[in-house]
C-alpha positions as CSV (number, residue, x, y, z in Angstrom):
1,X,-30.4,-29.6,7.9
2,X,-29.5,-29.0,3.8
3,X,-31.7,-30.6,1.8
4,X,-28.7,-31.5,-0.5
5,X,-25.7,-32.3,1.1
6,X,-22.5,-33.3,-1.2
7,X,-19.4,-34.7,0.7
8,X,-15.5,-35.3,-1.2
9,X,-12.3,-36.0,0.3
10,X,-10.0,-35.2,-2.6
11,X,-9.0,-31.9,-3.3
12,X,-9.9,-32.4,-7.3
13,X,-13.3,-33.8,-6.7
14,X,-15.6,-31.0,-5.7
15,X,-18.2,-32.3,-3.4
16,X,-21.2,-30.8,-5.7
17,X,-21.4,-30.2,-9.1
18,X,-23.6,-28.3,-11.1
19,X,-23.9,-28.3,-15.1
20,X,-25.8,-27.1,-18.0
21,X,-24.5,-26.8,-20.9
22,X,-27.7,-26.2,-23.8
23,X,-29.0,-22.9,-22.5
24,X,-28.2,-19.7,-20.6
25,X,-29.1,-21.2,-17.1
26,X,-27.4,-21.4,-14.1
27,X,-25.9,-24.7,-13.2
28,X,-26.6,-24.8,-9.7
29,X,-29.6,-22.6,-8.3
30,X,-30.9,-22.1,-4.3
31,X,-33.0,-19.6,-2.2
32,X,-33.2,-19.4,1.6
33,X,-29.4,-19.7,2.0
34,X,-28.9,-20.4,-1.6
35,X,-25.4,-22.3,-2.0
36,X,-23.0,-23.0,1.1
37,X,-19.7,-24.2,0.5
38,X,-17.0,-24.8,3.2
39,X,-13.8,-26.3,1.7
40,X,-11.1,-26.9,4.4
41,X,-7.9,-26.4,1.4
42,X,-9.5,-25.1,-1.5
43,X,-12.3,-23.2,-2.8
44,X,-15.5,-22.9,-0.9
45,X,-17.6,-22.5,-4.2
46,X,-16.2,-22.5,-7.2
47,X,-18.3,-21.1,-10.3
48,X,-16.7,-21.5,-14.3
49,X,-17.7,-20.3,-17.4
50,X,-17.0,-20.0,-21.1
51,X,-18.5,-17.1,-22.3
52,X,-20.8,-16.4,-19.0
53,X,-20.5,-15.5,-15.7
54,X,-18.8,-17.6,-13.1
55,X,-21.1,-17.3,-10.4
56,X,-24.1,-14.9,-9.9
57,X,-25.7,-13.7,-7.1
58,X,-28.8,-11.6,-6.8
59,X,-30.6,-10.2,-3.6
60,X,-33.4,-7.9,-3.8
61,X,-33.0,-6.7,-0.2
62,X,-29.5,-7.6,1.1
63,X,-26.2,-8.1,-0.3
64,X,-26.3,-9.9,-3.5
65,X,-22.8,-11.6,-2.5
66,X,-21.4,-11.1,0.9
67,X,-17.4,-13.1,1.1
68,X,-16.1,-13.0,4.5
69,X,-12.3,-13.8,5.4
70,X,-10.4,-13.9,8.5
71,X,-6.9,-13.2,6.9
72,X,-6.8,-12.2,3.9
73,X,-9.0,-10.4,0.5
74,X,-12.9,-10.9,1.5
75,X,-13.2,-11.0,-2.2
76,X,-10.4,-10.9,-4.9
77,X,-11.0,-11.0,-8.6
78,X,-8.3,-11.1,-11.3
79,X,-8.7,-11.3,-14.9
80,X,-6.0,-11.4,-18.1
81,X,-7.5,-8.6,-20.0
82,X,-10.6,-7.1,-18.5
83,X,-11.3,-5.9,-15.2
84,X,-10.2,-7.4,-11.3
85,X,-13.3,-6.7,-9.9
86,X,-16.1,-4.2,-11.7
87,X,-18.9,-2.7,-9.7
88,X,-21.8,-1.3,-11.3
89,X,-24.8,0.7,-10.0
90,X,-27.9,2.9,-11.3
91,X,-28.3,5.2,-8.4
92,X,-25.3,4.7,-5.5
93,X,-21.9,3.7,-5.9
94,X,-20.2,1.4,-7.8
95,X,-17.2,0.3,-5.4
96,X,-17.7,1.3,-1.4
97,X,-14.6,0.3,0.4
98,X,-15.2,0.1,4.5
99,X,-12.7,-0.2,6.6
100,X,-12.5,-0.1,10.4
101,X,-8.9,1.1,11.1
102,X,-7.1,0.5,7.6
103,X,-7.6,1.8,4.0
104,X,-11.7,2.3,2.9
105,X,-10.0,1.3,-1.2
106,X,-6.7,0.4,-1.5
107,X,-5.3,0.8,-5.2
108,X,-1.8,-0.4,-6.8
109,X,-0.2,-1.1,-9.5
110,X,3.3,-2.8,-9.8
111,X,3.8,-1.3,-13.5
112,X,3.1,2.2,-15.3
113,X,-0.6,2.5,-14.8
114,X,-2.5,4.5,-12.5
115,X,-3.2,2.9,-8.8
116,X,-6.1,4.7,-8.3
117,X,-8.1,5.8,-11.3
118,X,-11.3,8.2,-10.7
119,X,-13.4,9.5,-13.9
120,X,-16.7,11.2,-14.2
121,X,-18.8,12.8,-17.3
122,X,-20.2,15.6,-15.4
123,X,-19.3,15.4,-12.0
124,X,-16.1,14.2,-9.6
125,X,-13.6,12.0,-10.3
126,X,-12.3,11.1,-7.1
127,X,-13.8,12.3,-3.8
128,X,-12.2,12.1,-0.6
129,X,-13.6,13.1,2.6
130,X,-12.7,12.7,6.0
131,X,-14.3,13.9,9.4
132,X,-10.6,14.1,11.1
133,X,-7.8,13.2,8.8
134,X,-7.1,14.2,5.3
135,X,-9.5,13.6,2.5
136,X,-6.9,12.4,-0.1
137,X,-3.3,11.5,0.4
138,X,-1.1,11.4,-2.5
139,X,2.6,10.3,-1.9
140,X,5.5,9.2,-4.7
141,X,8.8,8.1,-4.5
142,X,9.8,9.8,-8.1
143,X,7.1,11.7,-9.4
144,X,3.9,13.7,-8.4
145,X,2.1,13.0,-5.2
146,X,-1.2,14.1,-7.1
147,X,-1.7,15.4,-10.7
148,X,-4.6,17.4,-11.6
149,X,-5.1,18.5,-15.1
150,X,-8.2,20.7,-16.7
151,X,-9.2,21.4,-20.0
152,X,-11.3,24.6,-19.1
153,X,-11.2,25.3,-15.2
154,X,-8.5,24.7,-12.4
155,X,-6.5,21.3,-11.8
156,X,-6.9,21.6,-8.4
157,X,-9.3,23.9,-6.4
158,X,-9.3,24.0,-2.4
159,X,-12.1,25.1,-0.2
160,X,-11.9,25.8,3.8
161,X,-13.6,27.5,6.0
162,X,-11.5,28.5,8.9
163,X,-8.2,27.6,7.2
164,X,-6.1,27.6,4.6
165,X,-7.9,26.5,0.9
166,X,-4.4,25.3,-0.7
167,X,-1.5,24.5,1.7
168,X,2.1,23.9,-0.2
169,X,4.8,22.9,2.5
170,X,8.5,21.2,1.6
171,X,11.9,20.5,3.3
172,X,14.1,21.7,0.7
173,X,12.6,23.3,-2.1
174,X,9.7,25.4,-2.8
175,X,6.3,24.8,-1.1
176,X,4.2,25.9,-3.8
177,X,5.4,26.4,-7.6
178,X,3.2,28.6,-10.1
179,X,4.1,28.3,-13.6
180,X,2.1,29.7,-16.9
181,X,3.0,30.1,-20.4
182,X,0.9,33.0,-21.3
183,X,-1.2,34.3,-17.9
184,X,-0.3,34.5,-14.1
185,X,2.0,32.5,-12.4
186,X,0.3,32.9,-9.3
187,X,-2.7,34.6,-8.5
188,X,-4.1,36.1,-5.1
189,X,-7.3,37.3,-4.2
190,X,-9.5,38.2,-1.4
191,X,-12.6,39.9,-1.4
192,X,-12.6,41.8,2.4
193,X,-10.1,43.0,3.9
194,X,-7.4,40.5,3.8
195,X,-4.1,40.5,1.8
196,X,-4.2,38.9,-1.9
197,X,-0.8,37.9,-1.5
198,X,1.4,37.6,1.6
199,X,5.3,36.6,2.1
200,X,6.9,36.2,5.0
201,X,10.2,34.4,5.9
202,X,11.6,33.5,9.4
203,X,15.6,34.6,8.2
204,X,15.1,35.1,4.6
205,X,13.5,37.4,2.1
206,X,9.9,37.7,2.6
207,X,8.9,38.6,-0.7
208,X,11.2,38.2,-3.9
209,X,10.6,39.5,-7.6
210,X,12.6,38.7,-10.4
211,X,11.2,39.9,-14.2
212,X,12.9,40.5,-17.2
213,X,11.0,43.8,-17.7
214,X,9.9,45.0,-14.1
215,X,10.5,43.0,-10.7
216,X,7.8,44.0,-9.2
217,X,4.5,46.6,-10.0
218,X,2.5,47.9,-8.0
219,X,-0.7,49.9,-8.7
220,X,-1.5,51.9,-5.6
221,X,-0.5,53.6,-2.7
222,X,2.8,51.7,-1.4
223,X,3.6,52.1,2.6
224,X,6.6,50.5,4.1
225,X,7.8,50.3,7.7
226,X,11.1,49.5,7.6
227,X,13.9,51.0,6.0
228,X,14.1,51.0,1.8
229,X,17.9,49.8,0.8
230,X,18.9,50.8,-2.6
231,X,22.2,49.0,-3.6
232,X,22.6,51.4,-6.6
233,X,24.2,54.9,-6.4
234,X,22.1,58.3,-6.9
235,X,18.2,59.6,-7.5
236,X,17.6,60.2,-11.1
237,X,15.0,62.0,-13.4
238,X,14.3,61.4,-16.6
239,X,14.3,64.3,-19.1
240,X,14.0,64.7,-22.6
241,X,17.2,65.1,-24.6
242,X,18.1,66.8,-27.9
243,X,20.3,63.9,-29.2
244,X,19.9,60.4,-26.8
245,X,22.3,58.4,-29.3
246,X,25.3,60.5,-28.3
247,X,24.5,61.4,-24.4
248,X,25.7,58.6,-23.2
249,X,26.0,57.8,-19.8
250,X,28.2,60.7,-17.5
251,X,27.8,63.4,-20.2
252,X,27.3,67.2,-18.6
253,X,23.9,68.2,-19.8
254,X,22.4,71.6,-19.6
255,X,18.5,73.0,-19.7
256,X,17.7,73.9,-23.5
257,X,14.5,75.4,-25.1
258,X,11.9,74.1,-23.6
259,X,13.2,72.0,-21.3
260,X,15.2,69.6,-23.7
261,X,18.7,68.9,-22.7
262,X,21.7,69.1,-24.6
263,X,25.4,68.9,-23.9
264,X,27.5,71.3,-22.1
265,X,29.5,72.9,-24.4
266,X,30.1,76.3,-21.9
267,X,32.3,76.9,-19.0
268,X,30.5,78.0,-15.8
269,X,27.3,77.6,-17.8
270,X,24.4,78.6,-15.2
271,X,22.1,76.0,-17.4
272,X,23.5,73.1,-15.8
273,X,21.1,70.1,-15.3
274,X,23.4,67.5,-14.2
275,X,25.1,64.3,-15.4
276,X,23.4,60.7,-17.5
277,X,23.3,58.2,-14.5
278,X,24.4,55.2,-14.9
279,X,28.3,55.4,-16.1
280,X,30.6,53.0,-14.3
281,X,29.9,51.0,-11.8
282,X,26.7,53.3,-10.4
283,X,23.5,53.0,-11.5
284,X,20.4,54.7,-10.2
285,X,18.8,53.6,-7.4
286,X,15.7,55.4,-7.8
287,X,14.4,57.0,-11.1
288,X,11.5,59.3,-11.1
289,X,9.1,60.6,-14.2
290,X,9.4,57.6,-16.6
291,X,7.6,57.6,-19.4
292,X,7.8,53.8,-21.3
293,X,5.8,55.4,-24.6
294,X,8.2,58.4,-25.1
295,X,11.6,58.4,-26.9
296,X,14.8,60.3,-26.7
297,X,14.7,60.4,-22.6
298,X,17.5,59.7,-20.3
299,X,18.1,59.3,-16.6
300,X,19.8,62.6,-14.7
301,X,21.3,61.8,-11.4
302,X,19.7,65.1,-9.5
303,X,21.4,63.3,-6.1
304,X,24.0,60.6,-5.1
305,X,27.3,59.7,-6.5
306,X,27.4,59.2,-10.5
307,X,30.4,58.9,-12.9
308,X,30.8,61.7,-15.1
309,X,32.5,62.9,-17.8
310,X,36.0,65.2,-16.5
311,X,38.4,67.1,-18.7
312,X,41.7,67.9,-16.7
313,X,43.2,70.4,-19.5
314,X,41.5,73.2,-17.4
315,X,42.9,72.1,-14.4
316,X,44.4,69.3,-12.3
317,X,41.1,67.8,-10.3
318,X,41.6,66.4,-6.2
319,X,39.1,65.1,-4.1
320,X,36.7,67.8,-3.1
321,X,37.3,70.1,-5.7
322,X,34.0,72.0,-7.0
323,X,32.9,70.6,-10.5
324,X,31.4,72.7,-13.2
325,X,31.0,72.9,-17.4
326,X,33.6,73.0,-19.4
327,X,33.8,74.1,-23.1
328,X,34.5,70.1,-23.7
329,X,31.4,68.7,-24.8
330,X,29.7,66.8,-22.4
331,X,32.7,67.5,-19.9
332,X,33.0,68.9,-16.2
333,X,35.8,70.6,-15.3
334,X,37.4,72.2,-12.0
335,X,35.7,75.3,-10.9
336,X,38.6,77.2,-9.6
337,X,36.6,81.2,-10.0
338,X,34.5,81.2,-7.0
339,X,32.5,84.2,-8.3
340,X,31.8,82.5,-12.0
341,X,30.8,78.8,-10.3
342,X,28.1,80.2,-7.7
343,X,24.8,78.8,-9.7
344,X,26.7,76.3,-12.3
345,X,28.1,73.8,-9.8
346,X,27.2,70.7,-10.6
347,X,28.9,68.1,-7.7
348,X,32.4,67.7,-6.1
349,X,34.7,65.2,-7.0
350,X,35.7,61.9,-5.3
351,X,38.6,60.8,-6.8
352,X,41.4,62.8,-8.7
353,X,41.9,63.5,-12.0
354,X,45.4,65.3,-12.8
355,X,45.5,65.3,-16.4
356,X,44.0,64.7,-19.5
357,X,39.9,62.9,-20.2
358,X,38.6,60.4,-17.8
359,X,35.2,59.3,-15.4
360,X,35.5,60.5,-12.2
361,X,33.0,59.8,-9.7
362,X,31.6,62.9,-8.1
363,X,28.7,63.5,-6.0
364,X,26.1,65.3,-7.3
365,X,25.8,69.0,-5.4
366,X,23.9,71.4,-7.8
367,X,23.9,74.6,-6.7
């Protein structure tokens, strides 16, 4: 039996009320069960202040406030400009949201803010963890399913320990993207005996490198198990030149003093070193002995097809004719005295050349 007991019929009558308006002091105060309110329509209890709190409940033991619904919020709290509903503790959590088979916390936001919003001075954010399922689930419509930002250590960091610490997967576009302004795009690391960074690909390219300076570096042995496909024309070397501004591309060069190259300027000269790569449509496929810090050096195709440099005054030139200096600077021309060409050959042509100056592609045969 309630020792006060406060009946009303109409819904703007409440059936007790509670007021004190000189000092700080609640307007209606009970122990044991402390205030019971049962409205069939309306409000159960209603609490109202000014400049206070609505309604206040304390328990030293249990739950300060326990709301219990069938249908709908347990509790809801709305408010212009502060907070919905605020929860506030010394040594445990603030908010706990406890669900049986739906959502623990549930956040949304029908404007521009953030639905769920997770800050810490000095340790996490937002935590998620989950025995069976995933530990945080981001999804959008438009934008980012999570966003991460650090001012001094990474966004996002993931841990396992039997599986994978970062998984990126998509239908259509990349599953993961690595973007820098100044450092690594991507990064990968192991410390055993894994691989730092693996690519593989069901019909496609495993692996692909694209860089403005090199596509790809490696420091180390290199092993490879399948075939290597160069879609560019011969294997080149580069030497050091007399004059690079003038050797251009298919110019006849010959060994000089020291191992510098110059321009053939000879016929049958037994100096030959071979022809610039890279005239026309070939370009090296392979190029050994560069050396970034060192000037004046040029590419040699040494073997494989390379465009070079013919003079037909000597001779008209046919497919499979013997190439060899000519007096022409930087020109080949047919080597029609077997006894003069044995050591200055330097490839046999692929295409004629019947008369006057032109690039003929020949393939390199330096003997």
């Amino acid at each position: 039996m309630s020792n006060l007991s406060g009946d009303s019929t109409k819904t703007t009558v409440s059936a007790v009320k509670g007021l004190n308006t000189s000092t700080p002091v609640a307007g209606v105060v009970g122990s044991s069960v402390a205030v019971e309110g049962e409205s069939a329509a309306g409000w159960g209890v209603y609490g109202h202040s000014t400049t206070g709190r609505g309604v206040v409940a304390i328990s030293v033991n249990d739950y300060g406030l326990r709301a219990h619904s069938d249908h709908s919020a347990g509790i809801r709290g709305s408010s212009t400009d502060g907070r919905g509903v605020e929860g506030w503790a010394t040594k445990s959590e603030g908010v706990v949201g406890i669900s049986t088979t739906g959502n623990g916390v549930w956040g949304q936001t029908d404007g521009a803010g953030v639905g769920a919003l997770g800050t810490s001075k000095s340790g996490t954010g937002v935590h998620g963890a989950s025995e069976s399922g995933p530990g945080v689930v981001g999804d959008s419509h438009t934008s980012y399913g999570v966003l991460a930002s650090s001012q001094t250590f990474a966004a996002v960091r993931g841990t396992s320990v039997s599986s994978r610490g970062v998984e990126g997967w998509s239908t259509s576009s990349e599953g993961v993207v690595g973007i820098t302004k100044t450092g690594n795009a991507v990064w990968g690391q192991t410390d055993g005996a894994g691989i730092g960074v693996l690519g593989t690909s069901a019909n496609g390219i495993g692996v692909y490198g694209r860089g403005g300076k090199l596509a790809g570096f490696f420091e180390g042995d290199v092993e490879v198990t399948g075939d290597i496909r160069m879609r560019n024309a011969d294997c080149a070397e580069d030497f050091d030149v007399a004059d690079a501004v003038s050797s251009e591309p298919g110019t006849v060069m010959v060994l000089g003093d020291e191992g510098v190259l110059a321009q053939c300027c000879a016929a049958y000269d037994k100096r030959v070193a071979g022809v610039i790569s890279g005239a026309g449509d070939y370009r090296p496929g392979i190029t050994l002995d560069r050396q970034p810090a060192r000037v004046n050096r040029v590419p040699i195709g040494l073997l494989g097809k390379v465009y070079c440099k013919v003079d037909a005054g000597y001779g008209a030139v046919e497919v499979g004719d013997l190439l060899t200096t000519s007096p022409t600077a930087g020109h080949a021309m047919k080597a029609d005295d077997p006894l003069r060409a044995f050591g200055s050959v330097l490839g046999k042509a692929l295409r004629p050349l019947r008369a006057g100056q032109g690039l003929v592609p020949i393939l390199i045969t330096l003997q």
